[in-house]
MDAnalysis code that builds the backbone (N, CA, C; Angstrom):
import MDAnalysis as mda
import numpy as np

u = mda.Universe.empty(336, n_residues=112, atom_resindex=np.repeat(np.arange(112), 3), trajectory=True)
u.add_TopologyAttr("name", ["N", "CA", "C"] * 112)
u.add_TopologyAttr("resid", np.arange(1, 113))
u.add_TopologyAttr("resname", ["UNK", "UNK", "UNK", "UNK", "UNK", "UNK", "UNK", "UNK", "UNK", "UNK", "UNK", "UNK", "UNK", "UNK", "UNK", "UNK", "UNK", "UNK", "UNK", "UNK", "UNK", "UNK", "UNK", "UNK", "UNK", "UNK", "UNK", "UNK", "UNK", "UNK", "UNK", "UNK", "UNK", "UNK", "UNK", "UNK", "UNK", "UNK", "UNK", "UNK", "UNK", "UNK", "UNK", "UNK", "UNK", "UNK", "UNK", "UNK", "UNK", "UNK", "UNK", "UNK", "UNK", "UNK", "UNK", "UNK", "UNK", "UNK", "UNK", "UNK", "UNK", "UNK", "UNK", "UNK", "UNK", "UNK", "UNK", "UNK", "UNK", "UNK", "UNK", "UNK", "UNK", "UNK", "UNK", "UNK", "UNK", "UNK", "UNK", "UNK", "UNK", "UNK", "UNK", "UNK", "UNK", "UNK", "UNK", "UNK", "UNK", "UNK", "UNK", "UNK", "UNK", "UNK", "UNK", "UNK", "UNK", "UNK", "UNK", "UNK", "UNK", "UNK", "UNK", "UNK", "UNK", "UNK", "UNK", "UNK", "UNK", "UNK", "UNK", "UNK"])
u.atoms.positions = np.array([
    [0.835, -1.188, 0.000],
    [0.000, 0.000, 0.000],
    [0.877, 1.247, 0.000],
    [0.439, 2.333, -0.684],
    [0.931, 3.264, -1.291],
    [1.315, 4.169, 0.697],
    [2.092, 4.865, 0.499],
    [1.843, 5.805, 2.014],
    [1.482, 7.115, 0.968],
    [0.876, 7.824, 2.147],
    [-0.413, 9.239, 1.907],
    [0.790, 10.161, 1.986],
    [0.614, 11.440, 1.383],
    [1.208, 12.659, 1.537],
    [1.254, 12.748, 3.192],
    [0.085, 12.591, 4.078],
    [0.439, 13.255, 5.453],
    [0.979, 12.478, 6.059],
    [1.187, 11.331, 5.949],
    [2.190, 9.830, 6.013],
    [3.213, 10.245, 6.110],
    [3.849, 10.594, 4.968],
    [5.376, 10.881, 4.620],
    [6.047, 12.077, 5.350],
    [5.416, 13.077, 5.355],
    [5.190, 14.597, 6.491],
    [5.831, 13.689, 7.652],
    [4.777, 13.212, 8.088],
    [4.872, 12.349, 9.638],
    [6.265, 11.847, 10.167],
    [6.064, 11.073, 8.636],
    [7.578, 10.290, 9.041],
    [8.987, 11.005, 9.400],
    [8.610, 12.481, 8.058],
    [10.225, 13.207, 8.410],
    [10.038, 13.820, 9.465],
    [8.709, 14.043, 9.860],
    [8.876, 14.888, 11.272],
    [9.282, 14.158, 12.416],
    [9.097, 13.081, 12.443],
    [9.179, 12.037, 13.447],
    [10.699, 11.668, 13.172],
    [11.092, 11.745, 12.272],
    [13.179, 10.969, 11.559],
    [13.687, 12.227, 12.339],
    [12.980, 13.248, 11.961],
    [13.848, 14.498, 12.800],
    [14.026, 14.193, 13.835],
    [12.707, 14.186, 14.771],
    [12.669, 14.270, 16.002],
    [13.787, 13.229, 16.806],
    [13.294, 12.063, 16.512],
    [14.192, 11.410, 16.593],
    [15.688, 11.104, 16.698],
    [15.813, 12.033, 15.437],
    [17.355, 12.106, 15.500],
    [17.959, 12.861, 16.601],
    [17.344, 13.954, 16.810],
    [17.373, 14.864, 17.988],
    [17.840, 14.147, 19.389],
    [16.406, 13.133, 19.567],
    [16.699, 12.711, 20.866],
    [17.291, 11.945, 20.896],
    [17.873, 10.792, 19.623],
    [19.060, 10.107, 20.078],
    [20.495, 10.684, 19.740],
    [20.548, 12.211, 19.820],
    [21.725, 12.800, 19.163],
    [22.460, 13.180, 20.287],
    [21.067, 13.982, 21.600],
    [21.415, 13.786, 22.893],
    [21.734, 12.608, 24.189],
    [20.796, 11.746, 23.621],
    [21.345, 10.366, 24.220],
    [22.476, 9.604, 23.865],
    [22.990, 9.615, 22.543],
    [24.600, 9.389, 22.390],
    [25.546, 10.626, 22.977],
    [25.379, 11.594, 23.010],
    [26.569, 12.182, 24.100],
    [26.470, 11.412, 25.443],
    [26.008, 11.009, 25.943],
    [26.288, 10.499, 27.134],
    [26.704, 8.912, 27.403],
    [26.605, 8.540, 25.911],
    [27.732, 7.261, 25.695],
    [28.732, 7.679, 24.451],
    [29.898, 7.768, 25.119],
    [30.917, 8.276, 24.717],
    [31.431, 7.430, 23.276],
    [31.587, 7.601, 22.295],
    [32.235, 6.488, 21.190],
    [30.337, 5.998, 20.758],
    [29.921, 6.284, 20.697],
    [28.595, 5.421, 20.533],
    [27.714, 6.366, 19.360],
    [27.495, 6.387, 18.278],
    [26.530, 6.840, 17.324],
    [25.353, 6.245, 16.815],
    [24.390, 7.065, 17.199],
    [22.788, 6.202, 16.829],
    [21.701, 7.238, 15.476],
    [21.905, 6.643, 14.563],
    [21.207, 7.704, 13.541],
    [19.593, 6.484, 13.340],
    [19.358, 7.645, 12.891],
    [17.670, 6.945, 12.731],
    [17.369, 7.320, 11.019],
    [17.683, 5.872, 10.584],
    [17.494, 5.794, 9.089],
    [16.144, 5.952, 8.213],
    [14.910, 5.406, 8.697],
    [13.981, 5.806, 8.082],
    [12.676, 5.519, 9.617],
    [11.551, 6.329, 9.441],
    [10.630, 6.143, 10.108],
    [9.505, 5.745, 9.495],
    [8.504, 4.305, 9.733],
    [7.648, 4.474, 9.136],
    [6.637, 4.024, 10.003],
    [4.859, 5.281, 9.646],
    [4.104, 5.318, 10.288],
    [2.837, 4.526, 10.047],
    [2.027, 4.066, 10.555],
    [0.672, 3.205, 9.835],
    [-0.219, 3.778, 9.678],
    [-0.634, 4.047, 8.924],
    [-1.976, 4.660, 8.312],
    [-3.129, 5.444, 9.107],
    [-3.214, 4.387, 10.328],
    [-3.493, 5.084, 10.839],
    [-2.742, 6.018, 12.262],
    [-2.222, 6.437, 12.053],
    [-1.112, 6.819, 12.943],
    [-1.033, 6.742, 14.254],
    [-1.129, 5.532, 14.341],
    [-1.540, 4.717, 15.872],
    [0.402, 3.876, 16.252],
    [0.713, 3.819, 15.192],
    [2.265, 3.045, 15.440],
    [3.276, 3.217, 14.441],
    [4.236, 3.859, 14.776],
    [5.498, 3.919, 14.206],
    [6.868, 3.075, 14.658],
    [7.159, 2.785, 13.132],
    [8.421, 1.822, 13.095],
    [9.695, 2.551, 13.155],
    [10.687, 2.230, 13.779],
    [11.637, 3.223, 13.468],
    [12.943, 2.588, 13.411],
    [13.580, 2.678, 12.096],
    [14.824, 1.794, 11.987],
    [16.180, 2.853, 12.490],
    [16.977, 1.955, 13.426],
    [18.244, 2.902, 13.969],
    [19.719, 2.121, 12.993],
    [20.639, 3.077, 12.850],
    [21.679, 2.806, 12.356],
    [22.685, 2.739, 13.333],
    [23.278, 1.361, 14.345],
    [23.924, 1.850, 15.012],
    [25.105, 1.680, 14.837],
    [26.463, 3.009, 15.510],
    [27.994, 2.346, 15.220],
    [28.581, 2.167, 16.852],
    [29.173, 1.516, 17.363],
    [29.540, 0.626, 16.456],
    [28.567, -0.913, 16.355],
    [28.986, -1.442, 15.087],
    [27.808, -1.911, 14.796],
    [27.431, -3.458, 15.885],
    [28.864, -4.109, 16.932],
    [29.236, -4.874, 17.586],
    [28.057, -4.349, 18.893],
    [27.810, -2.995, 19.223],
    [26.932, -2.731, 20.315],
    [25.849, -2.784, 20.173],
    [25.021, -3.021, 18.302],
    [23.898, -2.488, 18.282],
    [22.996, -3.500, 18.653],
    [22.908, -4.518, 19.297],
    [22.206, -5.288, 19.887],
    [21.724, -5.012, 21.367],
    [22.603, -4.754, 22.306],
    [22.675, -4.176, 23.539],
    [22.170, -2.796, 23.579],
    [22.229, -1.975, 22.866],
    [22.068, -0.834, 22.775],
    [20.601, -0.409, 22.075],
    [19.867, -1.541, 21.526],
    [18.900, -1.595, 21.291],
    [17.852, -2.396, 22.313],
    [18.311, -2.955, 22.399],
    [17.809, -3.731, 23.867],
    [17.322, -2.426, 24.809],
    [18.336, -1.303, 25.146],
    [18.626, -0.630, 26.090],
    [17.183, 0.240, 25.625],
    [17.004, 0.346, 24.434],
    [16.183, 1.509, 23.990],
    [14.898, 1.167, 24.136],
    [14.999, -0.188, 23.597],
    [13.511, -0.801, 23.678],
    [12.702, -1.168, 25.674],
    [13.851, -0.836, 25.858],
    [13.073, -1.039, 27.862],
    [12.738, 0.353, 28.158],
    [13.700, 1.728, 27.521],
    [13.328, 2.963, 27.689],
    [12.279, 3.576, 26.530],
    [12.054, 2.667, 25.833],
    [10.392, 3.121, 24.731],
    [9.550, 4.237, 25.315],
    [8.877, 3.944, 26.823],
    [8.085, 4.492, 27.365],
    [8.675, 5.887, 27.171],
    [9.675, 6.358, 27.641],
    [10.528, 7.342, 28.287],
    [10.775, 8.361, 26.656],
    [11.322, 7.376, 25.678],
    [11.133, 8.293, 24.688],
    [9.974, 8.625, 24.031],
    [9.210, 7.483, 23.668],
    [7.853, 8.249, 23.304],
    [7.585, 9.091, 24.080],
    [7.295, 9.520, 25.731],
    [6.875, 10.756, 26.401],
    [7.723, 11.898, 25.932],
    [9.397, 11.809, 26.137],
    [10.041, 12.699, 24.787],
    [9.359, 13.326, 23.710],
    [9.050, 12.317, 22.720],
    [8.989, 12.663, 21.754],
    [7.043, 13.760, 21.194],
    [6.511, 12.799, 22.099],
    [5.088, 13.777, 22.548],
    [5.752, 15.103, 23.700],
    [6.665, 15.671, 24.099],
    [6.525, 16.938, 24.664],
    [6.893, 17.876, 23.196],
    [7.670, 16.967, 22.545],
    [8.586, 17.885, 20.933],
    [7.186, 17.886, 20.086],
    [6.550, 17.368, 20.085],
    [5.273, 16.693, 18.541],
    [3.866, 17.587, 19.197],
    [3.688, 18.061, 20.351],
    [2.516, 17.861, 20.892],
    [1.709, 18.718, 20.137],
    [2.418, 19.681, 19.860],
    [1.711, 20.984, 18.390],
    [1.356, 20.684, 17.376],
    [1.906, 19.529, 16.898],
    [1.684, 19.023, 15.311],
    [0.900, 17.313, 15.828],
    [0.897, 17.148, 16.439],
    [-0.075, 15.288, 16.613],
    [-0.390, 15.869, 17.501],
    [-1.819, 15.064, 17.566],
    [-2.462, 14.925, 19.251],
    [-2.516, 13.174, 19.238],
    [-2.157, 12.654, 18.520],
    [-2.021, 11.341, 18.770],
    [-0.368, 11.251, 19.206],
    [0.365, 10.629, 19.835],
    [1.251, 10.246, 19.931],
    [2.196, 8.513, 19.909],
    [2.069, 8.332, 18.490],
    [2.256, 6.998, 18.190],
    [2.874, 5.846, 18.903],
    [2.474, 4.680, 19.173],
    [3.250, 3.632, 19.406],
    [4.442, 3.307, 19.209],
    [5.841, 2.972, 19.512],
    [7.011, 3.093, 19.081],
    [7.682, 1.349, 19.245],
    [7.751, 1.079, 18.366],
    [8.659, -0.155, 18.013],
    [9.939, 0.317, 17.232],
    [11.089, -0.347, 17.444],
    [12.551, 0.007, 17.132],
    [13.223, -1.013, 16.856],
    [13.951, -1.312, 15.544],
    [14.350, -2.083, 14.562],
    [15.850, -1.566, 14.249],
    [16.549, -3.072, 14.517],
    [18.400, -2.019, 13.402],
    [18.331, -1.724, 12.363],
    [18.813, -1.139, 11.608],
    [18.586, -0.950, 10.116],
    [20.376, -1.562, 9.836],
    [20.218, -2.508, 9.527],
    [21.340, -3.196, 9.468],
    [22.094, -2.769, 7.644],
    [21.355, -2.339, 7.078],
    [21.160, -1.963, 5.511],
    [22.935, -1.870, 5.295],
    [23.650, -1.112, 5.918],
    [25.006, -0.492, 5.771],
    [26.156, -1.540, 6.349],
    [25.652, -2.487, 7.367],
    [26.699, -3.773, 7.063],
    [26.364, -4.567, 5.643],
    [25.501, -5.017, 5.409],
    [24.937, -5.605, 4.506],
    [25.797, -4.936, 3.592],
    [26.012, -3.852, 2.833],
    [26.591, -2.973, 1.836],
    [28.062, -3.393, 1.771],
    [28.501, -3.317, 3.249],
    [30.137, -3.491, 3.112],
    [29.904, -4.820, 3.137],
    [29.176, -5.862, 3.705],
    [29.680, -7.333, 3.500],
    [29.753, -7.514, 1.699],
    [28.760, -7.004, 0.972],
    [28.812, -7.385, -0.413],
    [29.769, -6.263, -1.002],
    [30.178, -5.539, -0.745],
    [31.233, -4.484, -1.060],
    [32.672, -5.622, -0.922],
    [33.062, -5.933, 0.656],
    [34.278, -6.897, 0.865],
    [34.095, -7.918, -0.118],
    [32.735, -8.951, -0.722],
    [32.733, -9.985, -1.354],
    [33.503, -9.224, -3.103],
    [33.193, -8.241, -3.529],
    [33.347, -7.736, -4.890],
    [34.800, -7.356, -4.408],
    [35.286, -6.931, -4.046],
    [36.596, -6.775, -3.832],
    [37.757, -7.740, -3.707],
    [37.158, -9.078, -3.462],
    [38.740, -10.496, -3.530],
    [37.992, -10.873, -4.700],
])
């Protein structure tokens, strides 16, 4: 299914936001970078998916773990930043976006 014009809105507003709050939550793990690769919302904007890019890529299991027990904590985050633009404040599930190992594993294979 196609996503809607106010779909796509959603999503970059939400990739922003996002990025934001995990831009401040990696300063306080030192060596640790968390980008948020794509967001996607459901139709009815009851739940958003949100894929993270993490480096290094050896932590991003633990470090997702870590995020997914603090869900609560960022969605309330992310509804004090959104509260002007949604009055819904979506469900949050969090996914690696593994996309960029994947790249270099078939990058290293083309290269020997």
């Amino acid at each position: 299914m196609e996503e809607t014009t106010r779909q796509k809105k959603i999503n970059r507003l939400l990739q922003k936001e996002f990025g934001e709050i995990f831009l401040l939550k990696a300063k306080q793990m030192p060596g640790t970078l968390i980008s948020v690769s794509a967001v996607r919302i459901t139709p009815d904007l009851g739940m958003a998916k949100v894929y993270l890019s993490i480096f290094p890529s050896e932590k991003a299991q633990a470090l997702l773990e870590n995020i997914k027990e603090h869900s609560a904590q960022i969605r309330h985050e992310l509804g004090q930043r959104i509260r002007y633009q949604l009055r819904i404040v979506p469900e949050l599930s969090f996914y690696i976006d593994d996309s960029l190992d994947y790249l270099e594993k078939i990058d290293n294979l083309l290269k020997k």
